[in-house]
C-alpha positions as CSV (number, residue, x, y, z in Angstrom):
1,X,0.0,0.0,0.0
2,X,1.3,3.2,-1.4
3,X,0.2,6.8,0.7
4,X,1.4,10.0,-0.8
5,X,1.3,13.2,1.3
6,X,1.7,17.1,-0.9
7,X,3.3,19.4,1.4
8,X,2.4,22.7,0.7
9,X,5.3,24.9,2.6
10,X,4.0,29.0,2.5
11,X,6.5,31.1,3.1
12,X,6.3,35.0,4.0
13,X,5.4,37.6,1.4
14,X,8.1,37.6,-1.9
15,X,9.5,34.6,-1.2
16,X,9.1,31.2,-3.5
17,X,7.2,28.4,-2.2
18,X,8.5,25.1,-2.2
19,X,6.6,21.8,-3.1
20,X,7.6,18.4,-1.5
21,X,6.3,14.9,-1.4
22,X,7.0,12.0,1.1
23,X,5.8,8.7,0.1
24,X,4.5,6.3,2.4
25,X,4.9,2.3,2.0
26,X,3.4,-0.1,4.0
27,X,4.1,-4.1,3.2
28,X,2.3,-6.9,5.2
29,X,3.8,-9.8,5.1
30,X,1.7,-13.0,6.8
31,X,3.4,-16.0,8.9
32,X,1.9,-19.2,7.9
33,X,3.3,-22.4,10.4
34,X,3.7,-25.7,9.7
35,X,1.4,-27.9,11.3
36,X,3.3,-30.2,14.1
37,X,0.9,-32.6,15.4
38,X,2.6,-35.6,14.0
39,X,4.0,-36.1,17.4
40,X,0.3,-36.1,19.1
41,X,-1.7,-37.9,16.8
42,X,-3.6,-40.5,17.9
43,X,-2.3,-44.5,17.6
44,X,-4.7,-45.3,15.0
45,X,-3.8,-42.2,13.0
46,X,-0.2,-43.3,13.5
47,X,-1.1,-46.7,12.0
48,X,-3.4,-45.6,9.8
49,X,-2.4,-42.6,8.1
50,X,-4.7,-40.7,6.0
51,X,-4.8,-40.9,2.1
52,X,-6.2,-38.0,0.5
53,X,-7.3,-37.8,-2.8
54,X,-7.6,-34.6,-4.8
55,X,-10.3,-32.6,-6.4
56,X,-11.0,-29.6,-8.4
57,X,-10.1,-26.6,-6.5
58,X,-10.5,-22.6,-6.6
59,X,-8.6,-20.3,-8.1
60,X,-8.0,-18.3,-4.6
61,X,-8.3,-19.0,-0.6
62,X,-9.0,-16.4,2.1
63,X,-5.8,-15.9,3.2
64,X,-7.3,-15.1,7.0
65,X,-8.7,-18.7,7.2
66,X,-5.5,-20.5,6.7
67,X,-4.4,-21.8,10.1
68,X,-1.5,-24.3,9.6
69,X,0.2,-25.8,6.3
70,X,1.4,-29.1,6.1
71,X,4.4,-31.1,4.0
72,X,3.2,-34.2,2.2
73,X,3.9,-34.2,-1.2
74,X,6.9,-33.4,-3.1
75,X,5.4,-30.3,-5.6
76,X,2.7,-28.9,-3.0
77,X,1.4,-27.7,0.1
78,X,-1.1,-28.7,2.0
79,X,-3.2,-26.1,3.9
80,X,-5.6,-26.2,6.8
81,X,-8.0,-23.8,6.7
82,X,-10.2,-23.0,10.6
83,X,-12.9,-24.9,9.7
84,X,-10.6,-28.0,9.0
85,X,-11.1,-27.9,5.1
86,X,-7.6,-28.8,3.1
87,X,-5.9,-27.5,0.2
88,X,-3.0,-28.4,-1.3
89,X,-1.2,-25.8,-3.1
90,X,0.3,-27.0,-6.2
91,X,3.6,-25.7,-6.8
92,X,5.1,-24.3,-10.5
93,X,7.0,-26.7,-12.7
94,X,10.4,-27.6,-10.6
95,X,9.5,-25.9,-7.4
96,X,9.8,-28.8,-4.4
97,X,8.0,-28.4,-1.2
98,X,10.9,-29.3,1.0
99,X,12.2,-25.9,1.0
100,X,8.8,-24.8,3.3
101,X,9.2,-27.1,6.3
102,X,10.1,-24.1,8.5
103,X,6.8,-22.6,7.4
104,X,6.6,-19.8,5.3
105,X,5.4,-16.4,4.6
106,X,2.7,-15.0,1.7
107,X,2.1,-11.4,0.9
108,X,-1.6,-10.1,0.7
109,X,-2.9,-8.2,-2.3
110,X,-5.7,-5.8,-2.0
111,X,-8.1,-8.7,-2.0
112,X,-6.9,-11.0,0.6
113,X,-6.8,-13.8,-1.3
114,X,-3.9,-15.8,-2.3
115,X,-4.6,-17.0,-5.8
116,X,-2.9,-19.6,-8.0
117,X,-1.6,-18.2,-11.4
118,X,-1.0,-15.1,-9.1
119,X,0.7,-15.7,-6.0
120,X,3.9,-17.1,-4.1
121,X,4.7,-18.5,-1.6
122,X,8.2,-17.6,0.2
123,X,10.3,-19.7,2.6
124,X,11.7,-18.4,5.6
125,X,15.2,-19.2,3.6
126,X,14.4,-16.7,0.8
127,X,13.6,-18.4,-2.0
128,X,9.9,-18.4,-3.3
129,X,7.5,-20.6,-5.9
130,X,4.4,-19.5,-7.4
131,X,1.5,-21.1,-6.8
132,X,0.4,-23.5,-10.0
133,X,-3.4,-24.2,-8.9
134,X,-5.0,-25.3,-5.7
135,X,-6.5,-28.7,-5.1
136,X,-9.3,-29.3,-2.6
137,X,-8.7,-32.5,-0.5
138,X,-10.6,-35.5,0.8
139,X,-10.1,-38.2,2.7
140,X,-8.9,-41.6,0.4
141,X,-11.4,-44.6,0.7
C-alpha cells in the first residue's frame, strides 16, 4: 500500500514556495506455520495414516482462514484452513515443497486472497515458488 502526502510549505510575502512529497509504504507480510501434530496424533492415525485424494479446486483462498500448512507431497502444500477444510497448493514446474518445512510467509494483495496463477509462496530461507493451482482435499477410501 502506497500513501502519498503534498506538502504545501508557504513562506512570508516575496518569497518562493516550495513543493515536496513523502511517500509512504506499508508491506504486510503474513506468517503461515507448519502444522506439528505428528507427534500427538492419535495410535490409530499413527497406523493408519490418511490418504487424501484430490479434487477440483479454486482459483483463490481467504488468506485469514489459513491456520497451519502441512508437508506431504513433493510439488505442494497442503493447507488447513479453521474450519478444517484442506488444500494443497500445487507448486510451478520444478519448485519442491521441501524448502517450506520451516513454514513460510505469503504477501496479501488488495483482496486478501492468495490465488494460483498469481501468487507465491516464500520460505523463511528466501527463495519463493508461485502457486500453480490449488486442489481441494478429501479423505482416500
Amino acid at each position: 500500500m502506497l500513501h502519498s502526502v503534498l506538502l504545501l510549505l508557504l513562506a512570508p510575502d516575496g518569497q518562493t514556495v516550495e513543493w515536496a512529497q513523502l511517500s509512504i509504504q506499508q508491506r504486510i507480510i503474513i506468517r503461515v506455520p507448519m502444522d506439528r501434530r505428528k507427534g500427538r496424533a492419535s495410535t490409530r492415525e499413527r497406523e493408519d495414516p490418511v490418504e487424501w485424494e484430490e479434487k477440483k479446486g479454486p482459483k483463490c483462498l481467504a488468506i485469514r482462514s489459513i491456520r497451519a500448512a502441512a508437508i506431504t507431497v513433493p510439488n505442494g502444500v497442503d493447507l488447513v484452513l479453521a474450519d478444517n477444510h484442506r488444500y494443497r497448493a500445487r507448486l510451478e514446474r520444478g519448485c519442491r515443497s521441501a524448502g517450506f518445512y520451516s513454514g513460510f510467509y505469503v504477501e496479501p494483495e488488495r483482496d486478501g486472497s492468495l490465488c494460483a496463477g498469481r501468487d507465491d509462496l516464500q520460505a523463511r530461507s528466501g527463495f519463493a515458488c508461485a502457486i500453480d493451482s490449488f486442489k481441494r482435499l478429501v479423505e482416500g477410501d
